[in-house]
Phi, psi and omega in degrees: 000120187268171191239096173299158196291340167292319166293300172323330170282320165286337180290328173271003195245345168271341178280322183278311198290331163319333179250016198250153198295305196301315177286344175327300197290323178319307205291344214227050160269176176197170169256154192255129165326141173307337187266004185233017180273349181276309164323283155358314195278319159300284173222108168311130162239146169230166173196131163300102160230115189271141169262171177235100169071192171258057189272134159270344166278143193239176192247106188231141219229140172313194153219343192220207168236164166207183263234080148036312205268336180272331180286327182272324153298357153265328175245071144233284177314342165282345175282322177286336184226154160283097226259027173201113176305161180313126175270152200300310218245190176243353195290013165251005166270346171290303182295337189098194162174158194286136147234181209171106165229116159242200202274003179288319160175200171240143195235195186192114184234119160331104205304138181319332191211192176267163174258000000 
């Protein structure tokens, strides 16, 4: 079974997009558990997080103040999982990088700048 050249152009142009940072953050959204989307929903929580070096541990930091109660509930979801796979580059240990829990899910985005 042979592969034309058109399955071929897409498999590599699909393999490219796989390495590219915007699909990173695509791939490493999540969904919010049912019991913190009525939290959540109230009060959206972020964070900042920055590395050290190409460090699997980050530094991670508020961006805003929040709730006791919303803040402890994000990092219980950050406690059940690692919530973001190995990035294609190295550009989110220079830069840093976004997480953002509603009530919609959790999203992770590459920070605009280094902090």
């Amino acid at each position: 079974m042979g592969w034309s050249a058109e399955s071929i152009k897409k498999l590599e142009k699909q393999q490219e997009r796989q390495r590219t940072l915007s699909y990173w953050c695509k791939q490493n959204r999540r969904a919010i558990n049912p019991k913190y989307r009525q939290l959540f929903k109230d009060h959206p929580v972020s964070y900042t997080i920055s590395f050290e070096g190409k460090s699997d541990t980050g530094l991670l930091r508020p961006t805003a103040h929040f709730s006791e109660k919303a803040e402890n509930a994000a990092m219980e979801i950050l406690k059940k999982e690692l919530p973001f796979t190995t990035p294609p580059t190295d550009l989110p240990y220079r830069r840093g990088v976004l997480i953002r829990f509603t009530s919609k899910g959790m999203t992770i985005a590459l920070a605009p700048r280094k902090f």
